[in-house]
C-alpha positions as a printed Julia matrix, in Angstrom:
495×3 Matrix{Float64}:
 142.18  224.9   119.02
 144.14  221.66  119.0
 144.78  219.43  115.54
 144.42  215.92  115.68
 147.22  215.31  113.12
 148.12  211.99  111.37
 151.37  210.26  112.63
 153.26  208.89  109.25
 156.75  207.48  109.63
 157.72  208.47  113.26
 155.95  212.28  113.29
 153.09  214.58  112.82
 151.98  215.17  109.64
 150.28  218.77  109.54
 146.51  218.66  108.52
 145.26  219.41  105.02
 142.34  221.55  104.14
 139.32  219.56  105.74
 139.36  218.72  109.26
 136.63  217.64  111.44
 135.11  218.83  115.0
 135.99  216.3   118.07
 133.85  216.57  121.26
 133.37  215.98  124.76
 129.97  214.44  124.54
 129.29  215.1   128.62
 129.75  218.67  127.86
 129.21  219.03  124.14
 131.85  221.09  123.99
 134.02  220.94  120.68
 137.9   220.18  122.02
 139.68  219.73  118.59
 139.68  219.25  114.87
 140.8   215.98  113.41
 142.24  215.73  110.21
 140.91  213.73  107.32
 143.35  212.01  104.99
 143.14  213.1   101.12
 144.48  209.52   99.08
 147.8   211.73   98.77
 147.85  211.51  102.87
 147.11  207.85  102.32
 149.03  207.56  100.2
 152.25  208.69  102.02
 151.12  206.24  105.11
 151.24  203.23  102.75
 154.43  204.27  101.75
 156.14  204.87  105.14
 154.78  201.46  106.07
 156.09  199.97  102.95
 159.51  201.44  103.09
 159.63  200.09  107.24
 158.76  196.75  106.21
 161.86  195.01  104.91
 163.72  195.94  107.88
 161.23  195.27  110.42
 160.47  191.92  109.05
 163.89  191.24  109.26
 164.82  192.01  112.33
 165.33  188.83  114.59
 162.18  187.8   117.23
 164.7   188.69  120.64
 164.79  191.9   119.46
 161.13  192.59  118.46
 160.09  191.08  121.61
 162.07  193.65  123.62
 160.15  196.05  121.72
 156.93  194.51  122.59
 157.79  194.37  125.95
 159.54  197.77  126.59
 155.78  199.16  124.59
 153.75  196.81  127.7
 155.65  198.28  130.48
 155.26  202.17  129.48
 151.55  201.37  128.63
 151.21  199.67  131.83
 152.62  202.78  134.19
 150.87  205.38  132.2
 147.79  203.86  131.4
 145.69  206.48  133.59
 146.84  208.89  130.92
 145.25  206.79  127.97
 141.9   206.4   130.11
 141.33  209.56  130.85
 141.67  210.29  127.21
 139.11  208.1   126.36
 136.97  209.69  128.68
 137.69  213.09  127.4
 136.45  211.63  123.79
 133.83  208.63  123.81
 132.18  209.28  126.93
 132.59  206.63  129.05
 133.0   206.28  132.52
 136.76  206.47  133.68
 136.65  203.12  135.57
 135.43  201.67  132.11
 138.02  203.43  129.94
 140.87  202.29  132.54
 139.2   198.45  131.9
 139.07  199.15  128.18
 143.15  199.39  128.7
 143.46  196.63  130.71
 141.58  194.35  128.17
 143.78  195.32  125.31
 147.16  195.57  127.46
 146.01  191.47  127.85
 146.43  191.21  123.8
 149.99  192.84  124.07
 151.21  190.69  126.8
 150.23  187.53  124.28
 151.8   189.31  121.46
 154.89  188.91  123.98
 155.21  185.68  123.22
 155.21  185.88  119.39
 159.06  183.93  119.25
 156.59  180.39  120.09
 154.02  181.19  118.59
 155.68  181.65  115.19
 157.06  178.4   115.5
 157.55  176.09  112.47
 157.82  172.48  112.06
 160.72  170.04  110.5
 160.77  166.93  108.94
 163.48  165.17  108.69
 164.41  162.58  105.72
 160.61  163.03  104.61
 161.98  160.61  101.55
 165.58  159.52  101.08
 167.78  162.66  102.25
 165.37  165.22  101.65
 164.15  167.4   104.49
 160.68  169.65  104.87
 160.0   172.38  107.33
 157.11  174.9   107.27
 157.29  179.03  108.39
 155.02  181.33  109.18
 156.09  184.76  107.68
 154.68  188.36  108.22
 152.57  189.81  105.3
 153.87  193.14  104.52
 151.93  196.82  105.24
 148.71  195.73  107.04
 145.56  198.12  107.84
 143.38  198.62  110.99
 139.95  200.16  110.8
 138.44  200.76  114.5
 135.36  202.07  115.94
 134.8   205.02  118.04
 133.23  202.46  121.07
 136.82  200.98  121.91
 139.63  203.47  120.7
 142.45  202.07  122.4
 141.2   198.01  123.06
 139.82  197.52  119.97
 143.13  198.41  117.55
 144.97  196.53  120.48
 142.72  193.62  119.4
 144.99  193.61  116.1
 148.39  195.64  115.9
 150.18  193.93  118.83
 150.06  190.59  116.89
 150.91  192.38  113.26
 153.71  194.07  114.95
 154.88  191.74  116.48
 154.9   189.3   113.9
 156.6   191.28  111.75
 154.36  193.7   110.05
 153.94  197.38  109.07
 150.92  199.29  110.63
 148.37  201.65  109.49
 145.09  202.62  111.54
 142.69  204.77  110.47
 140.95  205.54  113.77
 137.32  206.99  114.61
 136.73  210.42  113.54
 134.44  211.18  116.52
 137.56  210.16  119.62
 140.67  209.87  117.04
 143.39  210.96  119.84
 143.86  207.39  122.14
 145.49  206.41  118.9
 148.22  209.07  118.44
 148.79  208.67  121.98
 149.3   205.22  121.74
 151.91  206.07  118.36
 154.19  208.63  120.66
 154.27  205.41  122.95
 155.6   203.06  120.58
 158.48  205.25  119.85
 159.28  205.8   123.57
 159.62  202.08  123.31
 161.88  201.81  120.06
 159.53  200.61  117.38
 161.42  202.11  114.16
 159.81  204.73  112.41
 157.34  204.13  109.88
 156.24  200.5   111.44
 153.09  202.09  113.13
 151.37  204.71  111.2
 147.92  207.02  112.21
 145.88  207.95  109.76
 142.75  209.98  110.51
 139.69  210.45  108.54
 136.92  209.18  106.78
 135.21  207.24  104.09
 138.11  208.98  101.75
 140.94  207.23  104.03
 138.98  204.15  104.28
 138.74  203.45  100.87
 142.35  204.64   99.85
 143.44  201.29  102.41
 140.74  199.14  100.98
 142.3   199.47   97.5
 146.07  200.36   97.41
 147.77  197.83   96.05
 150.36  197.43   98.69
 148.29  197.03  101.96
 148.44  192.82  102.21
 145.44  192.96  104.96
 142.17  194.69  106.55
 141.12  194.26  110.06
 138.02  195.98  110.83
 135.39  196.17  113.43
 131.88  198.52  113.18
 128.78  197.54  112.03
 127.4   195.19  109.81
 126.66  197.25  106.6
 130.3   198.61  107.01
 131.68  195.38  107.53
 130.46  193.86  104.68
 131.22  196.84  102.45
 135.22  196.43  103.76
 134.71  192.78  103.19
 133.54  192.61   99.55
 135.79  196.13   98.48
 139.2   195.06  100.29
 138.7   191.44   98.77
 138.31  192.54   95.35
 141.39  193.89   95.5
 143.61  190.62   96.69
 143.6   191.67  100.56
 142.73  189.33  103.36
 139.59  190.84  105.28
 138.77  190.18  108.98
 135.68  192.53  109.61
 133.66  192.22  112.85
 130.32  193.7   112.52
 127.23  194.47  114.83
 125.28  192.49  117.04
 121.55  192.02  118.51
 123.18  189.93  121.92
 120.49  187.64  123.63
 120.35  186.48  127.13
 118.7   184.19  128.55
 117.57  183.51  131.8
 116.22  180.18  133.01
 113.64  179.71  135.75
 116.28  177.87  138.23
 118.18  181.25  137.86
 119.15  183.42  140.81
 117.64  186.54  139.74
 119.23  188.77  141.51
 122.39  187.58  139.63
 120.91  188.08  136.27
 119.21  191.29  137.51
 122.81  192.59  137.98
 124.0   191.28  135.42
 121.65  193.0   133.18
 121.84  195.3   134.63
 126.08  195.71  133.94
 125.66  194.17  130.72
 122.89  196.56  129.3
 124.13  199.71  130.76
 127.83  199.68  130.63
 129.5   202.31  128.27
 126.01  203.54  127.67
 125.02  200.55  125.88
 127.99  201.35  123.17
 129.2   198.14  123.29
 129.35  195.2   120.41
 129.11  192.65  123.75
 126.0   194.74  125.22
 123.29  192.66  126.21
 120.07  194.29  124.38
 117.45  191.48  124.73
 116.95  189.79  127.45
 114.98  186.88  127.32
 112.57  185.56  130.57
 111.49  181.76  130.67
 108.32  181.25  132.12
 106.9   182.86  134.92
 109.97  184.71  135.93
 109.49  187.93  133.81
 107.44  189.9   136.38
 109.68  189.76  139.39
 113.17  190.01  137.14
 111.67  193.24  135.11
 110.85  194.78  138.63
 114.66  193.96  139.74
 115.86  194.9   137.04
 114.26  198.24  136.81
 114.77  199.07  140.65
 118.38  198.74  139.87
 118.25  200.76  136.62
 116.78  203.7   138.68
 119.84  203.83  140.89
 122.09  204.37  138.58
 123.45  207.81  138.0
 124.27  209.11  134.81
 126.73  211.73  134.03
 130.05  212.73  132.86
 132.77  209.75  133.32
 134.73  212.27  135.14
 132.65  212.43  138.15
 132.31  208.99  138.72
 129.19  208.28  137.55
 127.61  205.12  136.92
 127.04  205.29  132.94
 128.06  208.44  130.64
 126.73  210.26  127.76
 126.41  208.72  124.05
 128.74  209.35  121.72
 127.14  212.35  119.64
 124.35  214.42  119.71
 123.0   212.39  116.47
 123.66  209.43  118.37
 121.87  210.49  121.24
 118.33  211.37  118.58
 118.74  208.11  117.3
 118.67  206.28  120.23
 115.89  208.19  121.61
 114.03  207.82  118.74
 113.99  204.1   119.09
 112.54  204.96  122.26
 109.41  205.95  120.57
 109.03  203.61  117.83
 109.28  201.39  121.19
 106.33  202.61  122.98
 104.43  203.58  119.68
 104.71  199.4   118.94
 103.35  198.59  122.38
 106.22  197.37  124.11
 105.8   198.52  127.86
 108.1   201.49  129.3
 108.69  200.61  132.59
 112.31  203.04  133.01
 112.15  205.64  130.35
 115.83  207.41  130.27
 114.98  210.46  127.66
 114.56  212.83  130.65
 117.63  212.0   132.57
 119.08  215.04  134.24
 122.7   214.1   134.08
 125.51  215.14  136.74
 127.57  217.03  133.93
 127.96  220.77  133.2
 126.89  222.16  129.66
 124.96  220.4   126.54
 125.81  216.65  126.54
 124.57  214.34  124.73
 122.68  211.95  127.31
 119.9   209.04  127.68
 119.68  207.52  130.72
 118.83  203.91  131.51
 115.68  202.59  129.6
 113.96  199.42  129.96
 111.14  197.88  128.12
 108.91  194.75  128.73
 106.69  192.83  126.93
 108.69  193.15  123.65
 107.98  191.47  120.08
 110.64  190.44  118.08
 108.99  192.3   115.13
 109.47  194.93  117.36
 112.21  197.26  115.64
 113.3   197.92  119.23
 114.29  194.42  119.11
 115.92  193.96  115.27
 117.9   196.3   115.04
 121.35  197.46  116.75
 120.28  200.63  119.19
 123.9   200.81  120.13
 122.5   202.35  123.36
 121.11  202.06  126.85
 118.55  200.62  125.93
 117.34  197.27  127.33
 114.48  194.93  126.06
 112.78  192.56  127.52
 111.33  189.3   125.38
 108.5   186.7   126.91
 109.37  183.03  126.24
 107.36  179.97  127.66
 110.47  177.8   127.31
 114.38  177.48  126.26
 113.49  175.88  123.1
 111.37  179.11  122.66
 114.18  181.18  123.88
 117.18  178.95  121.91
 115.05  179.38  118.5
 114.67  183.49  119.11
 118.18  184.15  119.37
 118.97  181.4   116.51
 116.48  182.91  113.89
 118.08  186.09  114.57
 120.75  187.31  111.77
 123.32  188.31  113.94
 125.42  186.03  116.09
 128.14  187.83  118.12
 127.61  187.32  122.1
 125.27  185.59  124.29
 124.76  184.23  127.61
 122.71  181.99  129.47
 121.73  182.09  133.42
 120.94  178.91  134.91
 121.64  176.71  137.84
 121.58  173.64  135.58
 124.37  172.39  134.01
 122.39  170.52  131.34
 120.75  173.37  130.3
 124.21  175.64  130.15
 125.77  172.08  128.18
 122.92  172.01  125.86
 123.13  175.48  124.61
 126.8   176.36  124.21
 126.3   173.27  122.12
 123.41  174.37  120.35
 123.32  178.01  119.93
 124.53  179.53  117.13
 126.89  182.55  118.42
 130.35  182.73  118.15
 130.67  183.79  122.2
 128.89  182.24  124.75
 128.91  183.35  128.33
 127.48  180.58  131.19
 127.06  183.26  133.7
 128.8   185.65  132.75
 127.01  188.23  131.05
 129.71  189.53  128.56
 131.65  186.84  127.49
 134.63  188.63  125.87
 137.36  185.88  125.68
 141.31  185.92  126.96
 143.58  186.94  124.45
 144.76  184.17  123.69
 141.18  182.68  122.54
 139.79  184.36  119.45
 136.97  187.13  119.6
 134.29  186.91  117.34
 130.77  186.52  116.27
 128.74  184.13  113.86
 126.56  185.33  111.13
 126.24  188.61  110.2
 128.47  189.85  113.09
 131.46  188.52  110.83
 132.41  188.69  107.36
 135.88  186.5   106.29
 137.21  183.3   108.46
 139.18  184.3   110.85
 138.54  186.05  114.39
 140.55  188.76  116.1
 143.6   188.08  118.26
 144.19  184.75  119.54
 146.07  181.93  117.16
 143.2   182.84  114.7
 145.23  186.58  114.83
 148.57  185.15  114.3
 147.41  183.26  111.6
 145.91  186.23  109.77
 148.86  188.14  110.18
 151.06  185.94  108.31
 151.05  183.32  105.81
 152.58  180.09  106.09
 155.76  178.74  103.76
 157.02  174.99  103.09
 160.54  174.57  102.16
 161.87  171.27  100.51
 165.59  170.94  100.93
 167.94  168.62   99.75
 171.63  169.3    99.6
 173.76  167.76   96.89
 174.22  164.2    96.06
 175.44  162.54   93.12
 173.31  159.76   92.9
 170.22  162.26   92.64
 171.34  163.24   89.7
 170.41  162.84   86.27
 167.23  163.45   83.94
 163.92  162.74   85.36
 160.55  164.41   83.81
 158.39  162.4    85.76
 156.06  164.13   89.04
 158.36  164.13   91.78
 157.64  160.84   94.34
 159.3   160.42   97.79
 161.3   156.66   98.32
């Protein structure tokens, strides 16, 4: 059976004694064992990184950016390759996986253009023939901690920028779909990153925490869900590391009376459903403004029934969920759903799926008539699961999604471009779609939620990325001159 091994300092590391199962979730079929990093494995990844730094740091901008770029054409011709990959591992359909590329091919095309956007400043004769200019330099060994829902976009969301700026890399991937990754490594070497600046390590809480504390990893970028988050927040931060970590979400949308329904019926449609609901930008509760709610649920729903589910191979509309665990949990928010008194109106636990063998499938499942004591609509389902919330008016529907504690993604559909004013302004969510149901930003905005959908300051890619990848540095200069000389205790003044 194939090893998932780590990749430390330009090659495979074998596998030590535990290893865990990796599986096609359409077919439940086990395709591989993954590693999982003892702190000595760790350990030896911090230390390739390390060692990779000085000389990667120092190497001039033209030259790292024909790196970058060499690394953005290969990804771009073989990028069918990665997809199906991702397929093979999370689920999803293949037309998602190949947009899951796309998206994070966009962050390495910005990282292109790292030479201006590492830019300093000068002054000149800031006082009397003395000179200041500022630089931005890279931090050092930096690690990546990514989910299983986005194994190739989401550590795309980070190590273009430290690369490019001048780090060293280390990501610990998902256990559950840990191969995108390594593919990704062998890439990077095609492309003539030196050995030992991008690093795999595979595993679990034992890997995590060996990057949370070593002394020599400068930085944490993470993205999973809130409990995690905030665990990588507080642990990397007690030991001296800047901490980005993106956690879960509850996304609202609402949809205004003036709305074109069947718009937001498709939209909720894409936004509920895609990847099986295993997204941090899924739409989960949607909520209806006035007397709308009866003709958009039956839209909705007559949409929801035509979609087929089955493995992302076949071109199906939605694939399985990530794990068989996954899959129970899910459906067992099903039933605290209907056992609350929320109405069922498509109920995807008996989904006969187009896929051969076990997998691990829900199909698409709507509910009306949702409370928001409901737990249905609290807490992160991570799944196709779509809910449904009454409102009698916006400042009904702007006060739901504002009491709630997370604040990642949202939208709002409406003909009126008061209404869409009034709420980007108002709402408290870090992304905020006007029509557009998943409002993931360019790469060169930030991506990011509010609340409890983000624990430190600073957002993923973007100038907010190349700003947590390195660390600025003011230099005072003032070349010899006689008549500065002399003995002078006093706090230095400018004239």
């Amino acid at each position: 059976m194939n090893t998932i091994e780590h990749w430390i300092n330009g090659s495979y590391v074998p596998a030590g004694e535990r290893t865990a199962p990796v599986t096609n979730p359409a077919t439940g079929k086990v395709t591989g064992q993954v590693a999982l990093a003892s702190v000595e494995d760790g350990n030896a990844a911090v230390a390739a990184a390390k060692a990779a730094f000085p000389a990667w740091r120092d190497t001039s901008l033209a030259r790292r950016t024909q790196v970058l770029f060499a690394f953005r054409e290969l990804l771009n011709s073989r990028k069918d390759e990665l997809a199906a990959i991702i397929t093979s591992e999370h689920g999803k359909v293949l037309d998602d996986a190949l947009g899951e590329v796309s998206r994070g091919q966009e962050v390495v095309e910005f990282a292109c253009g790292i030479p201006h956007l590492l830019k300093g400043s000068y002054t000149e004769n800031a006082s009397t023939k003395v000179d200041i200019h500022s630089i931005r330099q890279a931090l050092g060994p930096v690690a990546i901690i990514s989910p299983f829902n986005f194994p190739a976009m989401v550590p795309m969301w980070f190590f273009p920028i430290a690369i490019a700026a001048g780090n060293t890399v280390i990501i610990k991937p998902s256990e559950k779909d840990p191969t995108a990754v390594n593919w990704v490594a062998e890439l990077w070497k095609e492309a003539g990153l030196p050995d030992g600046v991008f690093n795999v390590l595979h595993g679990d809480k034992v890997a995590v925490d060996t990057l949370l504390t070593h002394p020599d990893i400068k930085a944490v970028s993470f993205v999973g869900s809130t409990p995690i988050a905030k665990y990588v927040y507080e642990t990397a931060t007690a030991h001296g590391k800047r901490v980005q970590a993106l956690g879960g979400a509850k996304n609202h949308m609402i949809v205004l009376p003036d709305a074109d329904l069947d718009l937001a019926a498709d939209a909720a449609i894409n936004a509920g459903f895609g990847s099986a609901g295993e997204r941090c930008m899924a739409v989960s509760a949607l909520l209806a403004v006035g007397d709308i709610a009866d003709s958009l649920v039956e839209k909705i729903a007559d949409r929801a029934r035509t979609l087929r589910t089955g493995d992302g191979m076949r071109g199906c509309d939605m694939g399985p969920l990530v794990t068989s665990q996954h899959r129970d949990k899910v459906s067992g928010y099903v039933d605290a759903g209907e056992a609350a008194g929320a109405t069922l109106v498509v109920d995807g636990r008996g989904v006969v799926p187009d896929a051969e063998g076990d997998g691990f499938f829900v199909g698409p499942t709507l509910f009306d008539h949702v409370t928001t004591d409901m737990s249905i609509y609290q807490e992160e389902i991570f799944g196709p699961v779509l809910s449904v919330v009454r409102v009698d008016s916006y400042d009904d529907a702007l006060a739901t999604i504002n009491a709630n504690p997370y604040g990642n993604g949202t939208a709002i559909f409406t003909n009126d471009g008061g209404a869409a004013r009034r709420f980007e302004n108002e709402v408290e969510v870090g992304m905020v779609g006007i029509n557009v149901p998943v409002p993931v930003p360019m790469a060169y905005y930030s991506f990011g939620g509010w609340k409890n959908s983000l624990f430190g300051d600073t957002h993923a890619h973007g100038s907010e990325g190349v700003g947590f990848f390195t660390r600025g540095k003011a230099v005072t200069t003032r070349w010899l001159d006689p008549s500065h000389g002399g003995i002078n205790l006093g706090f230095p003044q400018n004239s």
